[in-house]
N, C-alpha and C positions, 0 to 999 in steps of 0.2 A: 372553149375547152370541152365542148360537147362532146361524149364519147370516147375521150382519152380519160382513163384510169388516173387518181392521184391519188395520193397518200394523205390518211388524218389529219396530219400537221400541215400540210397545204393547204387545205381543205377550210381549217380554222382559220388558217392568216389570211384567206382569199374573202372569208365571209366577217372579219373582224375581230377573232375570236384569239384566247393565251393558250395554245398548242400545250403546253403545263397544266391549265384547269380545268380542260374539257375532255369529254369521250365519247363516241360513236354510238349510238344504238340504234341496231340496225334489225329487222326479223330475219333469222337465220334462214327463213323460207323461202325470202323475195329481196335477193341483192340491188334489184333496181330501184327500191324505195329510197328516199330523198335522204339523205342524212340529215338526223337530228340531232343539234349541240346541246350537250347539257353540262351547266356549270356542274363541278365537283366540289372544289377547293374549298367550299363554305360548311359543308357538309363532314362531321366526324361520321369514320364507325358506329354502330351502333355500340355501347358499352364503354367507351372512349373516352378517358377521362381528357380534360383538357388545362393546361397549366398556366397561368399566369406570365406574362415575360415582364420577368425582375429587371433588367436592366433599363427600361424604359425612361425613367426619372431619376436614377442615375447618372451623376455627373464624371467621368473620366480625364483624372487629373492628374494621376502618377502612372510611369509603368509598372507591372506586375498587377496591377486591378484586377483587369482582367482579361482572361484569355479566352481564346476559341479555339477550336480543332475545325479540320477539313479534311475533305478524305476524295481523290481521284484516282481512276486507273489510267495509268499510261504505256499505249502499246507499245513493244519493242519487237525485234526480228521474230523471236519465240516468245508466243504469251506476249504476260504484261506484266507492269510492276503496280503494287498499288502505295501512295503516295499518302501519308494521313500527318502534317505537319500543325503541331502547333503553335499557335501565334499569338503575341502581345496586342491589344487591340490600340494602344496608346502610340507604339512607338513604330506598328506593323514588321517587327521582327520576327523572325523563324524561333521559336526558342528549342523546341525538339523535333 
């Protein structure tokens, strides 16, 4: 692939890498320099607080426990619509 262009996310999956937890750093001087992966994903902001996940040890054993929210855009002719349905995690129903 010498000399043909590809994109970040090729780039990662080509060398091993989760296209999600990595990025580019490149000197904006010299595009031919080698690309460097660096994990992100471990790393908060600086000032960041970070929160515990409550559900962990958590046993799930009636419906209505608990729920989640999700949120996607889906293209249509004009625009999009964006999709944000909430769900029972027990029974995997739409509830709103």
């Amino acid at each position: 692939m010498r000399g043909h262009p590809i994109s970040q996310r090729r780039a990662c999956v080509l060398i091993g890498g989760d296209p999600k937890t990595v990025r580019r750093e490149r000197p904006p001087d010299n595009p031919d320099i080698r690309l460097e992966m660096k994990k992100i994903a471990e790393k908060p902001a600086p000032g960041h607080k970070s929160y515990p996940y409550l559900l962990r040890k958590l046993p799930i054993t009636r419906p209505n426990q608990v729920w989640t929210m999700d949120g996607t855009y889906i293209p249509m002719a004009r625009g999009f619509i964006y999709l944000a349905p909430v769900l029972d995690w027990l029974t995997r129903r739409v509830l709103a």
